[in-house]
MARNU-593867 format. One line per 8 residues: number of its first residue (from 1); their letters; for each residue z, x, y of N, C-alpha, C, O, CB. Coordinates in Angstrom, 2 decimals. Each point is the difference from the previous one (the first is absolute). Glycine has a CB too. Layout:
N
NUM = a = Z:X:Y:Z:X:Y:Z:X:Y:Z:X:Y:Z:X:Y | ...
END
This chain:
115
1 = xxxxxxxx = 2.17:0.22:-13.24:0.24:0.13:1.42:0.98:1.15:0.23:0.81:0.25:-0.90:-1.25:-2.71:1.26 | 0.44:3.18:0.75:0.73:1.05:0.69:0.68:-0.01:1.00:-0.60:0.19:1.06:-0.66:0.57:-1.80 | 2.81:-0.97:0.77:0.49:-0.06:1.52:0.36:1.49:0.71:0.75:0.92:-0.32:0.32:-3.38:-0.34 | -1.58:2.32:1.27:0.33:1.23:0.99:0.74:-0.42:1.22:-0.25:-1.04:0.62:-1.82:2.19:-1.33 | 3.08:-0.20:1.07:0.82:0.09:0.91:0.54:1.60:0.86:-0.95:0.78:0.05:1.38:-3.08:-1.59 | 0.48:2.71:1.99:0.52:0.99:0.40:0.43:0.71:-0.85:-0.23:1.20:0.12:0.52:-2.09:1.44 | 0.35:0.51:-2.52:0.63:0.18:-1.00:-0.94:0.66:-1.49:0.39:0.80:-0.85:1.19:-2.82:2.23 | -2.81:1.36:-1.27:-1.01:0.21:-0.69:-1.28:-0.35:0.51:-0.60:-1.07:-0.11:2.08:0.92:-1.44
9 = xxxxxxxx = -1.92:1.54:2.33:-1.26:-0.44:0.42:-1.04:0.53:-0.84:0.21:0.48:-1.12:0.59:-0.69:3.31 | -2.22:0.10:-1.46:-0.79:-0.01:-0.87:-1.26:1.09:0.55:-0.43:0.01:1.16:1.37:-2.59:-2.00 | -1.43:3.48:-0.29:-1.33:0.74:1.07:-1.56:-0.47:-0.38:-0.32:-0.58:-1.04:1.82:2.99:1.18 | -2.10:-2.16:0.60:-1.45:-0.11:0.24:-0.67:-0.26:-1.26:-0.76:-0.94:-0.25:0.84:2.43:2.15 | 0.48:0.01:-3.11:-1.21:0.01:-0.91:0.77:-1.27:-0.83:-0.61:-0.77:-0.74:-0.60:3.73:0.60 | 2.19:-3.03:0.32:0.61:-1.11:-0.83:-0.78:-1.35:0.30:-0.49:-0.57:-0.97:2.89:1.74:1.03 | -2.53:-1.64:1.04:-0.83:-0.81:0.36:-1.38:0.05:-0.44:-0.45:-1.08:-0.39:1.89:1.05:1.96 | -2.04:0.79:-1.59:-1.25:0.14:-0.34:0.08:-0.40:-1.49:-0.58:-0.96:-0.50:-0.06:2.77:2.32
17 = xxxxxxxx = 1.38:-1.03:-2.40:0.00:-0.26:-1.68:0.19:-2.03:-0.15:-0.39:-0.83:-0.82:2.06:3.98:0.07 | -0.92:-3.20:1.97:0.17:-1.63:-0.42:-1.20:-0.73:0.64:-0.05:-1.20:-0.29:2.79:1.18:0.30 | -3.59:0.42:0.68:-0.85:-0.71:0.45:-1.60:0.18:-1.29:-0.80:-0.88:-0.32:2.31:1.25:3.32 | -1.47:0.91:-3.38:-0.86:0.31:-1.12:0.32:-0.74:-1.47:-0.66:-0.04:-1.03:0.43:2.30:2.36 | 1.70:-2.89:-0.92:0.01:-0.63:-1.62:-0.40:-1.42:0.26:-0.56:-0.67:-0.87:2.61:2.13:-0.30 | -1.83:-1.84:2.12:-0.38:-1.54:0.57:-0.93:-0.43:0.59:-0.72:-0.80:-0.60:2.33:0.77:0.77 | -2.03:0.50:1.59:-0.77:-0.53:0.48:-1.37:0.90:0.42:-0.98:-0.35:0.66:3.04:-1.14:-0.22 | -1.70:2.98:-1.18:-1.15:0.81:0.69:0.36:1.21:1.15:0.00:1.23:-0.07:-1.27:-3.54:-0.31
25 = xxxxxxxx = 1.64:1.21:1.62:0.23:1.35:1.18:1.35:-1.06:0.73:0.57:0.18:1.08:-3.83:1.39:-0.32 | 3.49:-2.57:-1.68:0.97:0.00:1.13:1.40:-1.08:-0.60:-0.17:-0.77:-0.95:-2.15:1.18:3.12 | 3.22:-0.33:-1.67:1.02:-0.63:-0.44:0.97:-1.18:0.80:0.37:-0.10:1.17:-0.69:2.28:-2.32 | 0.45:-2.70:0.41:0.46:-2.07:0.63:1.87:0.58:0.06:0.59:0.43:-1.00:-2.93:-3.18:-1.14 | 2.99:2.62:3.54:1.32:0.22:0.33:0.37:-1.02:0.95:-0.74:-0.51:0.84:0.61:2.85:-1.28 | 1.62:-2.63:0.18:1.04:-1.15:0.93:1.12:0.89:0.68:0.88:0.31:-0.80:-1.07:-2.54:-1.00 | 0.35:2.68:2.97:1.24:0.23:0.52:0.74:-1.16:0.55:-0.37:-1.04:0.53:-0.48:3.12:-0.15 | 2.16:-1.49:-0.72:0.90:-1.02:0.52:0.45:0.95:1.23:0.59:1.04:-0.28:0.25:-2.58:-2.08
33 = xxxxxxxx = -1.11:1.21:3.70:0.43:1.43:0.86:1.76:-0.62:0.40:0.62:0.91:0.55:-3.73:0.08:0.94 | 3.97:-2.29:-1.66:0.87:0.24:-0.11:1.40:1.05:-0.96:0.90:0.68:0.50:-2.48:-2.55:0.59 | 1.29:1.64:-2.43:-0.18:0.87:-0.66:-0.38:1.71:-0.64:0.41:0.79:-0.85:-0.26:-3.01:1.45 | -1.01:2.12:0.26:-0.74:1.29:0.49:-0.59:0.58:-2.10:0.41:0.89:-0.74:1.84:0.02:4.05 | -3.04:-1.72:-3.43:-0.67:0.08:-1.65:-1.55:-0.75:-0.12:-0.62:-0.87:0.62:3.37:0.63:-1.74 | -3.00:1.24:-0.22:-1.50:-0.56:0.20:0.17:-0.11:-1.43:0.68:0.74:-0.71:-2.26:0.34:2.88 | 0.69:-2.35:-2.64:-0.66:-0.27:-1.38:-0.97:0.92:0.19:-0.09:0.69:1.01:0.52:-3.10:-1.58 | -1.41:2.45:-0.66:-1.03:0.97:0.01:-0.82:-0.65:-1.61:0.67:-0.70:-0.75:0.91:3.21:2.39
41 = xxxxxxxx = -3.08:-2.15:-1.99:-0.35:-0.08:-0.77:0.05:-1.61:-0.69:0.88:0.01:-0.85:-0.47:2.59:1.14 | -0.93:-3.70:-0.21:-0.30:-1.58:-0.60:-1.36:-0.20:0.17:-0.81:0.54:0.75:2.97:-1.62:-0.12 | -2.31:0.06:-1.61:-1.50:-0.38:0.61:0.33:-1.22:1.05:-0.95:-0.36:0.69:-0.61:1.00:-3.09 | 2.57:-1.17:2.55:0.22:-1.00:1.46:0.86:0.36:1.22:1.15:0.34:-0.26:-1.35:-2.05:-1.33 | -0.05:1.70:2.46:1.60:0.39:0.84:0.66:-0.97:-0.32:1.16:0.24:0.34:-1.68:0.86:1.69 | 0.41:-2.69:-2.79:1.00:-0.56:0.56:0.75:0.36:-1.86:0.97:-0.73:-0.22:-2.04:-1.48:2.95 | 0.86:2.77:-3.44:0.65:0.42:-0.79:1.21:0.95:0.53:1.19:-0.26:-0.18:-3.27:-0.20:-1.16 | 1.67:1.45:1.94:0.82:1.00:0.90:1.16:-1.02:0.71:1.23:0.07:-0.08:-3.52:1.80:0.68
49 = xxxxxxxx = 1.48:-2.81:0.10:0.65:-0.44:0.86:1.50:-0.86:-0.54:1.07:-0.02:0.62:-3.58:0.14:0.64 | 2.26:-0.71:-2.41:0.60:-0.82:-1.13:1.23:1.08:-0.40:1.19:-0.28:-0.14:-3.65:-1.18:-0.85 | 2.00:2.38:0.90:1.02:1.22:-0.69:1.19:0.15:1.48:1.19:-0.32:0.11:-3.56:2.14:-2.02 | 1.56:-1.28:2.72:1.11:0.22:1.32:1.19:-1.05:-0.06:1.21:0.07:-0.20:-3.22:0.71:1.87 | 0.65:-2.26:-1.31:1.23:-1.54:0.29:0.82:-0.09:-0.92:1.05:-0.46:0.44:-2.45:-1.07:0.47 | 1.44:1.77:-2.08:0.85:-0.03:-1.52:1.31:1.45:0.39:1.15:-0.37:-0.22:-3.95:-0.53:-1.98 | 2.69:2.02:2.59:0.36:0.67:0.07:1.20:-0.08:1.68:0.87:0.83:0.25:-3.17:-0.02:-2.30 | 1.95:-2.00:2.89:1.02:0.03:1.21:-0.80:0.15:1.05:0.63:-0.40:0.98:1.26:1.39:-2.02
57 = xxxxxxxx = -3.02:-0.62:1.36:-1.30:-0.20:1.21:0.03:-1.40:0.35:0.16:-0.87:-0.86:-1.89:2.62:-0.07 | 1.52:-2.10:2.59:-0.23:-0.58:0.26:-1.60:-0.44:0.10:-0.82:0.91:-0.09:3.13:-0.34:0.56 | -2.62:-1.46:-0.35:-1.21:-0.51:0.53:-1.04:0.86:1.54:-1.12:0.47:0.15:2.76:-2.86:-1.29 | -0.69:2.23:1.78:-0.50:0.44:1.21:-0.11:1.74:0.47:-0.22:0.42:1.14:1.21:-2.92:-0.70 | -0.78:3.26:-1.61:0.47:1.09:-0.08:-1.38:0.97:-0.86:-0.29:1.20:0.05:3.18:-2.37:0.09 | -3.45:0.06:-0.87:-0.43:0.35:-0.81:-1.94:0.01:0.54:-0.57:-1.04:0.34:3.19:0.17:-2.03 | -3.42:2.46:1.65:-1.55:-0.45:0.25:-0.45:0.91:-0.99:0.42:1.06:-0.44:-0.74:-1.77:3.04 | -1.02:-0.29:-2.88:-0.77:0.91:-1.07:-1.03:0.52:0.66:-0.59:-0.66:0.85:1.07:-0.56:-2.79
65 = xxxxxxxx = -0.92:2.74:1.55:-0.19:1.09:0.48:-1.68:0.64:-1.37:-0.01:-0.53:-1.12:3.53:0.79:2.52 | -4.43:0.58:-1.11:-0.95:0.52:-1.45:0.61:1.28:0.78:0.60:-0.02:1.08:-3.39:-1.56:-2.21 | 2.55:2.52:0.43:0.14:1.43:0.24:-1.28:0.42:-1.13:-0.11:-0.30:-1.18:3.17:0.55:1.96 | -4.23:0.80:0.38:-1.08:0.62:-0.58:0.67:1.33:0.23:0.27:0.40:1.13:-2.46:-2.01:-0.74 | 2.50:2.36:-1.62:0.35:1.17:0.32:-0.94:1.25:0.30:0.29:1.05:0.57:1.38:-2.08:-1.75 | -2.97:0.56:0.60:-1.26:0.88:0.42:-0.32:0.20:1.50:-0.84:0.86:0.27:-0.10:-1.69:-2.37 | 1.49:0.19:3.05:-0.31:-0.04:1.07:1.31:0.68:1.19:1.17:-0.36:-0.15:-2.93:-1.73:-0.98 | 1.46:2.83:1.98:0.52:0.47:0.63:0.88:-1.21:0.77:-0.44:-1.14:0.10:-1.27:3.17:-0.34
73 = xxxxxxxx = 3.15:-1.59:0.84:0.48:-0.61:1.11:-0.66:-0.37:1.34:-0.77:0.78:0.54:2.30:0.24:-1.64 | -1.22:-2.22:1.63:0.36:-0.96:-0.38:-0.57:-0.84:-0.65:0.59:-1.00:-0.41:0.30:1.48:1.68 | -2.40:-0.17:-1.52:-0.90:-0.93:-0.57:0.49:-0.43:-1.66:-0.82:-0.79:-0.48:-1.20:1.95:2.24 | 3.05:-0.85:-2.64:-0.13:0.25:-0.99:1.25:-1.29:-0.26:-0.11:-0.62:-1.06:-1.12:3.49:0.98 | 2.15:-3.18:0.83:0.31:-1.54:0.41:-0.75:-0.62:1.14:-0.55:0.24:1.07:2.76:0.21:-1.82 | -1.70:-2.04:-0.71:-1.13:-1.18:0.51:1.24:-1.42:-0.64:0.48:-0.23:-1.11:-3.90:1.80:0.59 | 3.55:-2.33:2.06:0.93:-0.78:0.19:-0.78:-1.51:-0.38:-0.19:-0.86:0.86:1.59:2.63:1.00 | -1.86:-1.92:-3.43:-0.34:-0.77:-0.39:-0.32:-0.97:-1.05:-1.01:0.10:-0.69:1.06:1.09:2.04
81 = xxxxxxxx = 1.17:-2.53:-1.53:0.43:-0.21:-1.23:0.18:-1.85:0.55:0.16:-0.29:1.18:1.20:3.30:-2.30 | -1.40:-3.94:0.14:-0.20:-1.40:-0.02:1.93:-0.29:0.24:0.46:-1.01:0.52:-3.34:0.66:-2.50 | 3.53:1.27:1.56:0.94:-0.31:0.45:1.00:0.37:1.23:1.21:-0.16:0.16:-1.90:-0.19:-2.19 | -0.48:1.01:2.92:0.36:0.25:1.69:-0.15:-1.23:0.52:0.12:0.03:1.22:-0.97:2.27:-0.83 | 0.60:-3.58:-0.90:-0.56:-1.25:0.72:0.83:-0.73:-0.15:0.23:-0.58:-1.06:-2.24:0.70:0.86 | 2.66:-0.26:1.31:1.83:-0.78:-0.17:-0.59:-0.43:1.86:0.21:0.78:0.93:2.62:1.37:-3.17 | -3.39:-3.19:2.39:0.07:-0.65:1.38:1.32:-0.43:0.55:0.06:-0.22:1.21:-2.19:-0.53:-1.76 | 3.36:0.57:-0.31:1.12:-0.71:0.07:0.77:1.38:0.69:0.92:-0.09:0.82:-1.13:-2.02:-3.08
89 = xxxxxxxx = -0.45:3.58:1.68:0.41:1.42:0.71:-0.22:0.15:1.04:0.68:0.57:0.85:-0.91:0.36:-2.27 | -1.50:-1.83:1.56:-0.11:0.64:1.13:-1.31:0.91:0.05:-0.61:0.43:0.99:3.15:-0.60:-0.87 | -2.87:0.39:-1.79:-0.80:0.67:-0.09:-1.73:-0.45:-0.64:-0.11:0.29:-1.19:2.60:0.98:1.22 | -3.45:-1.74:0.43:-0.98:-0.53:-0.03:-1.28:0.33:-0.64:-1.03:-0.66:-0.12:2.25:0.20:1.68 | -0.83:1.87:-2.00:-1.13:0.48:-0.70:0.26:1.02:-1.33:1.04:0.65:-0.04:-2.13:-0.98:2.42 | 0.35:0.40:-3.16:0.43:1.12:-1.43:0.08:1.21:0.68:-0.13:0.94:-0.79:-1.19:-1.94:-1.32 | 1.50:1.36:3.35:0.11:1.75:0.45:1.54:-0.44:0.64:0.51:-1.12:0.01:-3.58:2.41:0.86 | 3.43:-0.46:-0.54:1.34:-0.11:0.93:-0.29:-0.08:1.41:-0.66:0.91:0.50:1.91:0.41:-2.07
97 = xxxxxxxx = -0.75:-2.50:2.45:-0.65:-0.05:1.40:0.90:0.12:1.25:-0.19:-0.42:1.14:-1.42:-1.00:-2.25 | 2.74:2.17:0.52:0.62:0.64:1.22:0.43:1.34:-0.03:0.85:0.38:-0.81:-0.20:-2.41:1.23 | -1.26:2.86:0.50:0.15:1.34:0.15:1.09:0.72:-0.67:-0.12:0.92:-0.81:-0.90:-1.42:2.72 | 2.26:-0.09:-1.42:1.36:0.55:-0.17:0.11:0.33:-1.60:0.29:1.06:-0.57:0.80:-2.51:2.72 | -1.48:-0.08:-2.76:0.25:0.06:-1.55:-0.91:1.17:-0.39:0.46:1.02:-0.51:0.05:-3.66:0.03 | -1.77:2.48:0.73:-1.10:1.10:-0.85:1.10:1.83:0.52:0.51:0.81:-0.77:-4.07:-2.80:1.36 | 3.53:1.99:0.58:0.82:0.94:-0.21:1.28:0.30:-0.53:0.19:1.21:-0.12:-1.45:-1.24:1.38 | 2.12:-0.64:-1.60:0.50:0.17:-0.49:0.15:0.42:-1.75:0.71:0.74:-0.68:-0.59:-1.76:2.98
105 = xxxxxxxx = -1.17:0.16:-2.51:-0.44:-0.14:-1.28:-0.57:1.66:-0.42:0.41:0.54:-1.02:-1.07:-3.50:1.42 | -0.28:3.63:0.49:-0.52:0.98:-0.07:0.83:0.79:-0.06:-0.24:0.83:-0.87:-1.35:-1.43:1.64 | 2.76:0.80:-0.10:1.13:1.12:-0.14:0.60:-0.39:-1.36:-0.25:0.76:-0.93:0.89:-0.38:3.59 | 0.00:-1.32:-2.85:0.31:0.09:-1.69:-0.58:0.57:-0.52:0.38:1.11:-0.36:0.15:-2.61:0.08 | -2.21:0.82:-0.12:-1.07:0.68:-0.96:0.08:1.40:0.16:0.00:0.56:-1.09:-1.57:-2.39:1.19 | 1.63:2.75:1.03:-0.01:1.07:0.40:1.42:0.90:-0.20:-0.21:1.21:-0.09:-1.65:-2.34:1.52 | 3.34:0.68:-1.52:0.79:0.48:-0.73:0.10:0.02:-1.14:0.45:1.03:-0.50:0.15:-1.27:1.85 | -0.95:-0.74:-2.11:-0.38:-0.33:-1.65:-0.43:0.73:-0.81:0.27:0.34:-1.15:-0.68:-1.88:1.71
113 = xxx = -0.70:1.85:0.60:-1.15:0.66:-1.55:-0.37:1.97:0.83:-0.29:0.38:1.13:-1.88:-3.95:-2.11 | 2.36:4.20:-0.20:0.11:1.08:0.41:-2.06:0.57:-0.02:-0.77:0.13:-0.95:4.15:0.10:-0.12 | -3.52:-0.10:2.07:-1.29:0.24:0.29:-0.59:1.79:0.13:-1.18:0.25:0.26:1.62:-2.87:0.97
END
């Protein structure tokens, strides 16, 4: 796994190389947008996700995210992971279902990774 942050972000072909060693075209990521950090590269998010909570992430902080790097913005995030499904959040489905969060989420991904 790969954390990326401000501090150490991450670019495109880098992504690609991690999505070509694993899934093909695309790669399994958890931001914590309190935090402002992304896991990168597992075959589960909730592995990612396990790493964050171990590391000081909260629960509610935390969404899992694929990134296809073959694909142009914005299509190339996709807000969809078994552990976006926290009804107790608020949140009801494996995508993220309130505007604010997905955007927000998108600006991280979008400072993160150098495109």
């Amino acid at each position: 796994m790969r954390t990326v942050s401000d501090a150490n972000p991450i670019s495109a072909d880098e992504i690609r190389e991690l999505a070509e060693r694993r899934f093909g075209d695309m790669v399994k990521g958890v931001v914590d947008l309190r935090r402002g950090l992304m896991v990168l590269d597992a075959d589960l998010h909730a592995d990612q996700e396990a790493e964050l909570l171990a590391g000081g992430s909260a629960q509610e902080d935390l969404w899992g995210i694929n990134l296809y790097p073959g694909l142009p913005e914005p299509d190339w995030l996709e807000f969809d992971s078994m552990i976006n499904l926290r009804p107790s959040f608020g949140n009801r489905s494996r995508g993220v279902d309130d505007p604010g969060t997905r955007d927000r989420i998108a600006a991280l991904v979008k400072r993160l990774v150098r495109r």
